[in-house]
N, C-alpha and C positions, 0 to 999 in steps of 0.2 A: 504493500500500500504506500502511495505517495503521500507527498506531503506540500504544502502549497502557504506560502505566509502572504496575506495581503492586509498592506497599511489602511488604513479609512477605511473601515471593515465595517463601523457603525451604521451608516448610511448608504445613499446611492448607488453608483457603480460598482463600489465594493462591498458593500451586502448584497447585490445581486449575484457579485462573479463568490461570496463565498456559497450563497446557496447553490451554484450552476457545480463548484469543486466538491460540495457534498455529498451531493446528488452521484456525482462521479465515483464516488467513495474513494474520496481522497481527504487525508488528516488535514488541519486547518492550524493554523497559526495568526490569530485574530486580534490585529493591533488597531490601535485607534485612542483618544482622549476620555473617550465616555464608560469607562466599564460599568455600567447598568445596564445597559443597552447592548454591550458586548456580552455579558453574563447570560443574559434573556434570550441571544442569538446564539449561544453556545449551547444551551438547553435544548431551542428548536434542533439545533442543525445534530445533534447528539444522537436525533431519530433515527438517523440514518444509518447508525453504527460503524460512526466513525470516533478517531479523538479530538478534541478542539480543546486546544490553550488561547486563553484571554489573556493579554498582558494593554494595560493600559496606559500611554505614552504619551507624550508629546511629543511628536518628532521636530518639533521647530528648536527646540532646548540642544543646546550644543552635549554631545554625549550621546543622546539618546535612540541615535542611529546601533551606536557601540552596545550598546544596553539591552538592546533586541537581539543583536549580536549573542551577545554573550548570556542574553535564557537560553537560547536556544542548544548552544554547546554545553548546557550546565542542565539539559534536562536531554541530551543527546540523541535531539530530532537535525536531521539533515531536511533540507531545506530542496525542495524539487524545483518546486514552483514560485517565484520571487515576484510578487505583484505589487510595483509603486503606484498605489493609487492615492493616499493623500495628499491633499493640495490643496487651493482655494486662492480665490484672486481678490480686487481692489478696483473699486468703481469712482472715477474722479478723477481732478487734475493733479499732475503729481505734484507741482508748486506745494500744495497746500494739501498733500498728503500726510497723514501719520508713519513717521518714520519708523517707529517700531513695527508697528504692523506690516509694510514695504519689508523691512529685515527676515522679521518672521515668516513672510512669503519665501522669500528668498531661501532663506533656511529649509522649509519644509519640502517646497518645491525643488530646489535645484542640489541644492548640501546631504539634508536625507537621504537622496532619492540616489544620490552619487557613492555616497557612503556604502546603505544597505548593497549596494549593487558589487562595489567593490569588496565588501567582507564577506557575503557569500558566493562571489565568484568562484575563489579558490575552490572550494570545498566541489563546485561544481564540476569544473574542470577536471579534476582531480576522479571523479565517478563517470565521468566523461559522458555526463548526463545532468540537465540543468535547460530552466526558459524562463526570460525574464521579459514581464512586459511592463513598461513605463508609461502613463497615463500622460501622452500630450496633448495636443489637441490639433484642430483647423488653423487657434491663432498662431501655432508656430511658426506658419508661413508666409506672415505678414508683420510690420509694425501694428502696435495698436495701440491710438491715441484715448484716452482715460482709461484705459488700461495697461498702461508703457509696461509695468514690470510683471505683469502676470504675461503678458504675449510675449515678453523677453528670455522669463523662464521658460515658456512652452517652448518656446526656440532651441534655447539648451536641450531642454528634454530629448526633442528629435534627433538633434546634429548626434548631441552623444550616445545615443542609440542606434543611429546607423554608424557612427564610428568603431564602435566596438563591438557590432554584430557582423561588423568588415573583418575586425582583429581575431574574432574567435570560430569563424570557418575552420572546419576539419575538428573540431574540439565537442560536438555532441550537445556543445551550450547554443541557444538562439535567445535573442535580444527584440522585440518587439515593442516599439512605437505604435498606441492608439491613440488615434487622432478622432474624437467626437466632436460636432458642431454644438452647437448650444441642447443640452438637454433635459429632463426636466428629473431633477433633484435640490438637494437642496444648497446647490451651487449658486444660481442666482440670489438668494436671498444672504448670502451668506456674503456675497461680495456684494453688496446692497445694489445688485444689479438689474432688480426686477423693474424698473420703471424704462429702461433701455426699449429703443426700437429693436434691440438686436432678438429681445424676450415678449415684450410686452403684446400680448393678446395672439399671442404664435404657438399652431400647434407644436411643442417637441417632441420628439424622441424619447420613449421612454430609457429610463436608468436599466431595467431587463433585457431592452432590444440591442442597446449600445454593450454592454455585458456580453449576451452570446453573439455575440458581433469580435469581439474582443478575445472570449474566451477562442473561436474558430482560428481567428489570425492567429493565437500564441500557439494552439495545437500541432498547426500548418507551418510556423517558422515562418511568417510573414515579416516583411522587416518593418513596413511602413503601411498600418491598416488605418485605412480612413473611412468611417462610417457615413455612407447615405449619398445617393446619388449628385444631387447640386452641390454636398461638400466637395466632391472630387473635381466636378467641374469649375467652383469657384477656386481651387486648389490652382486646377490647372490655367486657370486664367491668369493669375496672377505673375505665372513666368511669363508672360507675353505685355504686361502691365505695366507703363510707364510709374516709376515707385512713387511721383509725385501724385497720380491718380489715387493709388492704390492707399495712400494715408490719407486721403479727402474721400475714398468711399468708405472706410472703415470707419471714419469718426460721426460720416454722416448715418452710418448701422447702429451707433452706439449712443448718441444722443437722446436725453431722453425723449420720449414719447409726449406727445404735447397735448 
């Protein structure tokens, strides 16, 4: 039986992808801020007769990459399936942004997500069996003005996932970049981004359908999976886009709703 650790396990995409790896009957490793709500999903997902550890984190806290790290070695679960899913972005101009929070992004998004990837690389490698998917998104592909540092991270996310899913051909490991367009969990509200045209009164995608979307790419070794038809196209638009365009149509996506 495998085993699968995925961050932001509480909510959204990653409560969906933990219910899709149980279902699989595969062991769970369920990190996240909230252990109540990790507790309660550790219970459901138990039905399934698998094991699920709850370890309650903050991955924005310097260390705390290391710390998941090392439960894992200290209760001597190898690590199959490595899922960077938490994150959360910042809706506003950056002038007049909160800089801790900016940090925090930063931390969780781009430093966690670097960290976990490189401590259980090894161990990967090494069983010559190992898939790791990193949760970026559509905004990787562009600037994104009031949202400069969340789309900056996205950007990281991708480059260094296909960087090192370059590095690790022939090694049994793959490296997979999801890329979702706006969906509906509770990522908008969380980056107080619900009043945006980019959200506001649009059906999304559900957190389940971008999941077994996600879950198929990592299966498959996909390097760079972008969920939903217009995403791929406006993906691919953008390489034929004068850059100056491409920041005057995004901010006019993002403004809010009037």
């Amino acid at each position: 039986m495998k085993t699968a650790l995925i961050t932001g396990a509480s909510n959204g995409i990653g409560l969906e992808l933990a219910k899709i790896f149980a279902k699989r009957k595969n062991n769970l490793v369920l990190v996240a801020r909230n252990e109540k709500i990790l507790q309660d999903l550790a219970v459901e997902l138990r039905l399934e007769g698998i094991m699920v550890h709850v370890l309650s984190k903050d991955l924005s806290l310097p260390d705390a990459a290391k710390e998941v790290f090392d439960f894992c070695n200290t209760n001597s679960i190898d690590v199959d399936y490595l899922i960077n899913n938490a994150g959360f972005g910042d809706f506003g101009f950056f002038s007049v942004s909160d800089w801790n929070k900016q940090l925090q992004m930063i931390n969780l998004n781009i430093i966690a997500l670097t960290q976990l990837t490189r401590l259980f690389l090894t161990g990967m490698i090494q069983r010559k069996y190992g898939k790791i998917l990193n949760l970026a998104s559509t905004a990787a592909f562009q600037p994104g003005p009031t949202m400069s540092v969340y789309y900056a991270t996205k950007a990281y996310v991708l480059h260094f996932s296909e960087a090192i899913s370059n590095e690790l051909e022939g090694t049994g490991v793959t490296v997979t970049a999801l890329c979702p367009g706006a969906t509906e969990s509770g990522f908008q509200k969380a980056s107080a981004l619900e009043d945006s045209k980019l959200v506001k009164g649009k059906k999304l995608p559900s957190s389940q359908e971008v999941a077994e979307f996600g879950y198929k790419a990592l299966m498959t070794g996909k390097v760079v999976a972008i969920h939903g038809l217009m995403n791929k196209l406006l993906v691919t638009s953008v390489r034929f886009s004068p850059r100056s365009l491409i920041r005057k149509v995004v901010r006019k996506m993002q403004d809010k709703a009037s």
